[in-house]
C-alpha positions as CSV (number, residue, x, y, z in Angstrom):
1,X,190.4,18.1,14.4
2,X,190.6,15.0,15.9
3,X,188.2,13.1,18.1
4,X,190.4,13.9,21.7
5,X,190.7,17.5,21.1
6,X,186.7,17.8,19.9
7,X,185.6,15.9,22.9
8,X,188.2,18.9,25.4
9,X,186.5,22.0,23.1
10,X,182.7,20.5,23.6
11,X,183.4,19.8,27.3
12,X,185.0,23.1,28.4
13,X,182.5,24.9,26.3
14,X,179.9,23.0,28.5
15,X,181.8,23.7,31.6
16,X,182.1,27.3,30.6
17,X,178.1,27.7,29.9
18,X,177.3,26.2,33.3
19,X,179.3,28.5,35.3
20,X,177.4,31.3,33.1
21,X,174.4,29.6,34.4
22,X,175.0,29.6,37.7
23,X,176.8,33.4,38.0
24,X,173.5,34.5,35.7
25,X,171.2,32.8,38.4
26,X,173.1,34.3,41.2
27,X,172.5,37.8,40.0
28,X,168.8,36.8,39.2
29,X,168.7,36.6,42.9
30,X,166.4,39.1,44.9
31,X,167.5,39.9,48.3
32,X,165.2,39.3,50.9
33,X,162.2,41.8,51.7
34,X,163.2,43.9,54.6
35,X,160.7,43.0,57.8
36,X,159.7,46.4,59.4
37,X,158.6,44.9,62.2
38,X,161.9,43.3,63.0
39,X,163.6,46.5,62.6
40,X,161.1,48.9,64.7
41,X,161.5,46.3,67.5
42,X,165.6,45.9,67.1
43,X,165.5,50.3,67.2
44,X,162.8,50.0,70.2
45,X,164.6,47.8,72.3
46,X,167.8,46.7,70.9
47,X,169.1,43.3,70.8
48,X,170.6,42.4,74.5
49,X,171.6,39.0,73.1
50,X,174.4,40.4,70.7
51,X,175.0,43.7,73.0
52,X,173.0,45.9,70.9
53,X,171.5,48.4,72.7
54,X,168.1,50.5,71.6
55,X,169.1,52.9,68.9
56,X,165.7,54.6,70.3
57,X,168.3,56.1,73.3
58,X,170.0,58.2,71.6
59,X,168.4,58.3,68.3
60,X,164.7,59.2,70.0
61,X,161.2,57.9,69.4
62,X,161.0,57.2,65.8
63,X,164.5,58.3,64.8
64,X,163.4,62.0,65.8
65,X,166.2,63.0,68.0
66,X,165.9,65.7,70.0
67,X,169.6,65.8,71.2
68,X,171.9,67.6,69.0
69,X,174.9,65.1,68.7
70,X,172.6,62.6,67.9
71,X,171.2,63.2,64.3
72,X,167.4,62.4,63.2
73,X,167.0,59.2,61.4
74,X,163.7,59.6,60.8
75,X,162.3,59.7,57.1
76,X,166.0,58.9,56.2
77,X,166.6,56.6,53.0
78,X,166.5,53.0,53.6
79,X,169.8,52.8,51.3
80,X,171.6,55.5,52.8
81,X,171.1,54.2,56.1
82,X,171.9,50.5,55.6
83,X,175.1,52.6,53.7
84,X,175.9,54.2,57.3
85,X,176.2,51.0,59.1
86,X,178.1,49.2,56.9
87,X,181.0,52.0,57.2
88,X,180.7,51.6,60.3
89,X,181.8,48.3,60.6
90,X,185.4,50.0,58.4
91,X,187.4,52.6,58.9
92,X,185.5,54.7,56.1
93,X,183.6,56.0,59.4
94,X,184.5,55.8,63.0
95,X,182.7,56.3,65.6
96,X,182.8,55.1,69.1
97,X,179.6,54.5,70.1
98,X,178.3,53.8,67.0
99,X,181.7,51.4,65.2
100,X,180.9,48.6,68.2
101,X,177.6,48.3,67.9
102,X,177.0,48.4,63.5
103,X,179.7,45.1,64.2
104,X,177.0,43.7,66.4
105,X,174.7,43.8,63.6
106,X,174.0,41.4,60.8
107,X,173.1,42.2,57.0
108,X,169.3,41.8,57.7
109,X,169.2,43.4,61.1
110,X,170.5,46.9,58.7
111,X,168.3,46.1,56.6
112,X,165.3,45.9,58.9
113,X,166.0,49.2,61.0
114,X,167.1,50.9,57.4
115,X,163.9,50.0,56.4
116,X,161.8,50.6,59.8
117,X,163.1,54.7,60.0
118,X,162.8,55.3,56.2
119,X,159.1,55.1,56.8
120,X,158.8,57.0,59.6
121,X,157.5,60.9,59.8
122,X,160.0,63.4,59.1
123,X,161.2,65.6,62.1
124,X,161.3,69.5,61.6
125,X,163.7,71.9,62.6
126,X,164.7,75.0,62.2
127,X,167.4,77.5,61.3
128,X,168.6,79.8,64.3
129,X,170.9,82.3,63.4
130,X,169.2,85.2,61.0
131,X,172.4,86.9,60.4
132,X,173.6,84.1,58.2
133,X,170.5,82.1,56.9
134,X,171.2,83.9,53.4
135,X,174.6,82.9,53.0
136,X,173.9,79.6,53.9
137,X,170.7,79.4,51.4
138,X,173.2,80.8,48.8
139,X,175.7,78.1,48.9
140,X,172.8,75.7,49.4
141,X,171.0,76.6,46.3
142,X,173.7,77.9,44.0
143,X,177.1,77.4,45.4
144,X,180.4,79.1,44.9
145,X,181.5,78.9,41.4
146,X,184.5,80.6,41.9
147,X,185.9,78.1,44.5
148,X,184.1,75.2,42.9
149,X,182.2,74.6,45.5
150,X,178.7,72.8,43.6
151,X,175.4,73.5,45.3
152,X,174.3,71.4,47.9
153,X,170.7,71.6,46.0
154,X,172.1,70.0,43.2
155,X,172.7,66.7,45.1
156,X,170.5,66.8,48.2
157,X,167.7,68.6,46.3
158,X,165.9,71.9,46.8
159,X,164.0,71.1,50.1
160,X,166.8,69.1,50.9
161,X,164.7,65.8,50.7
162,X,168.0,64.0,49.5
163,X,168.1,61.3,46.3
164,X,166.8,57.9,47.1
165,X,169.4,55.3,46.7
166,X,172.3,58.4,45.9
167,X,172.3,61.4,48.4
168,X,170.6,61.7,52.3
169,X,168.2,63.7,53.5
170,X,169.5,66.3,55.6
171,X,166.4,68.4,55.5
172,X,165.5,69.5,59.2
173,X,168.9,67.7,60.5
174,X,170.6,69.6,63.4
175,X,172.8,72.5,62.8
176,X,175.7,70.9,65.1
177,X,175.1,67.6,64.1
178,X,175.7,68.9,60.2
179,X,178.6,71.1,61.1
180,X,180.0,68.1,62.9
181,X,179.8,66.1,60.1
182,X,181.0,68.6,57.7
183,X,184.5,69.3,59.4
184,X,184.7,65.9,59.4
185,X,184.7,65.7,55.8
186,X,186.8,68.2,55.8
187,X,189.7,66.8,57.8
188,X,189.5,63.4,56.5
189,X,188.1,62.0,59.6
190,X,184.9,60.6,57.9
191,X,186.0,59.2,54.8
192,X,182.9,57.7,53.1
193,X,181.5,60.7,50.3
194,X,183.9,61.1,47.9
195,X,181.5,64.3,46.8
196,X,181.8,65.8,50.0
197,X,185.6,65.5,51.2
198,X,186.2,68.0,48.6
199,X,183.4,70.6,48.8
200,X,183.6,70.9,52.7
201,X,187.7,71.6,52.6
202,X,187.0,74.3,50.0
203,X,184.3,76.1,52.9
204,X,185.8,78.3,55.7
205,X,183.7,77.5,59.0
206,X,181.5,80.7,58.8
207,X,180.5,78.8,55.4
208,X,180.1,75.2,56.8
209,X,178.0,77.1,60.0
210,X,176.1,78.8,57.9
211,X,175.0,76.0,55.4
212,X,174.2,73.7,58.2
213,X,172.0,76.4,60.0
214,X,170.0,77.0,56.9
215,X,169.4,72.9,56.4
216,X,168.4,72.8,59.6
217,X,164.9,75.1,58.9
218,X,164.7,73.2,55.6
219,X,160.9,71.2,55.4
């Protein structure tokens, strides 16, 4: 081997290590801590500065909404919610009221709100129609095998307290806002579960109405 050549293997050998360094470094990285405070005041009173108004509108004191179009944020999972307004800002989920103003919003004002309503109190609800809570609790807790349709329990867990970092709590959510939701997984309107577009065009609406009803008395 002569001198040339060694000096070329040595260097990009070098040159390779460093950029290992650096890409090794960059993961080594910690995002920074969420600041509650910032993100209770942005849901309070919004950000008039970048046209953000106060999620606390429609949303309610907390993230306990009391209007039924307007789902409960509170006790939500920080991850799932900084998930939410990120699609937002594609077309994985449209929405307009809520498209313009997640583009208003930068990466730590989503993670300040995510992390605000995830430790908030839980908001109760409750199921209304007694003629099909036991359907619904059927498909919630043990599906339809013979449609392949998994139970929701399996993802969203028994009490419907959701997966941390994988699958929402919908526990207490409201029945419409769930239905909602649900047809639009099923007609490809929301685009942003790839477990759910599936399951929800397997379900019939009396299915859909019924699971949602149930989850809406879950505590």
């Amino acid at each position: 081997m002569n001198r040339a050549f060694s000096l070329f293997v040595k260097s990009s050998i070098v040159a390779m290590l460093a950029v290992a360094s650096i890409a090794h470094a960059a993961e080594q990285q910690v995002a920074p801590k969420p600041d509650v405070a910032k993100g209770k005041t942005l849901f309070n009173t919004g950000d008039s500065a970048h046209n953000v108004p106060a999620c606390i509108a429609c949303h309610g004191p907390a993230g306990a909404s009391s209007v039924a179009q307007y789902p409960k944020l509170a006790a939500q999972h920080e991850s799932y919610i900084y998930k939410q307004l990120n699609d937002f800002k594609t077309a994985q989920r449209t929405n307009p009221v809520m498209s313009p103003i997640a583009k208003a919003l930068s990466d730590a004002d989503m993670h300040n709100v995510a992390a605000y309503l995830s430790q908030t109190a839980a908001a109760p609800g409750a199921a209304k129609n007694k003629n099909t809570v036991e359907l619904g609790k059927d498909i919630f807790r043990g599906g339809m095998a013979e449609r392949n349709i998994p139970a929701c329990a399996g993802c969203h867990g028994p009490s419907g307290d959701g997966i941390p970092g994988s699958f929402p709590r919908i526990a207490g959510q409201h029945q419409e806002y769930t239905t909602a939701q649900l047809m639009a997984f099923r007609s490809g309107a929301r685009k942003n579960s790839d477990p759910m577009e599936p399951t929800a065009k397997r379900m019939t609406d009396d299915e859909l109405n019924a699971v949602a009803d149930y989850v809406a008395g879950l505590k």
